[in-house]
C-alpha positions, 0 to 999 in steps of 0.5 A: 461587438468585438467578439462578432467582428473579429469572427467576421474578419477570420470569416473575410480572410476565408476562414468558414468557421472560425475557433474560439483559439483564432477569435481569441488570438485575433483580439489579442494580436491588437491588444484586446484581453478577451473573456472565455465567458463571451466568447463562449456565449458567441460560439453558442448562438452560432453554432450549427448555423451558418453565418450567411444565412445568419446575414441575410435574416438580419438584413431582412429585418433591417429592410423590414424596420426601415430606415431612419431616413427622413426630416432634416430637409426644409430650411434650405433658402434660409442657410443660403441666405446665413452663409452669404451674412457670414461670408460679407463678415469675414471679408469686413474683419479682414482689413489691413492696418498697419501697424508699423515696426514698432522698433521691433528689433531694437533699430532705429525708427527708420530703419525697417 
């Protein structure tokens, strides 16, 4: 994943077809220790392929699968009911007591 990102950002910087050397130096600019192996294998699945294209089959795909929207609706009269049992908690736990000085810093009783 690193590989096809870093190719996508020389890609955005305007970089149409971008070399392994670019992809490799890019990596290595933040630290990443690339491998000849995937980068190799990278540039063989693109090339002579154009990556907009390559884009827009992906994105049909995608759109063809659907999305994984759904579910998680329901429930909702019970969550609202929950935080107001929650918020009259907090408000009970949240009583003062005085506690005095408790001659914290070696004075007299009297003397806060």
């Amino acid at each position: 994943m690193k590989y096809i990102s870093a190719y996508m950002l020389l890609v955005l910087a305007g970089k149409e077809a971008p070399s392994k050397d670019e992809v490799s130096g890019l990596l290595s600019s933040v630290g990443v220790e690339s491998e000849a192996e995937k980068l190799d294998l990278l540039f063989s699945k693109l090339e002579g392929k154009n990556i907009d294209e390559l884009i827009e089959q992906g994105e049909e795909k995608l759109i063809a699968v659907g999305g994984a929207g759904g579910g998680g609706g329901g429930g909702g009269a019970a969550g609202g009911a929950a935080a107001e049992e929650e918020k009259a908690e907090e408000e009970e736990e949240e009583e003062e007591v005085d506690v005095g000085g408790g001659n914290l810093f070696g004075e007299d009783e009297g003397g806060y």
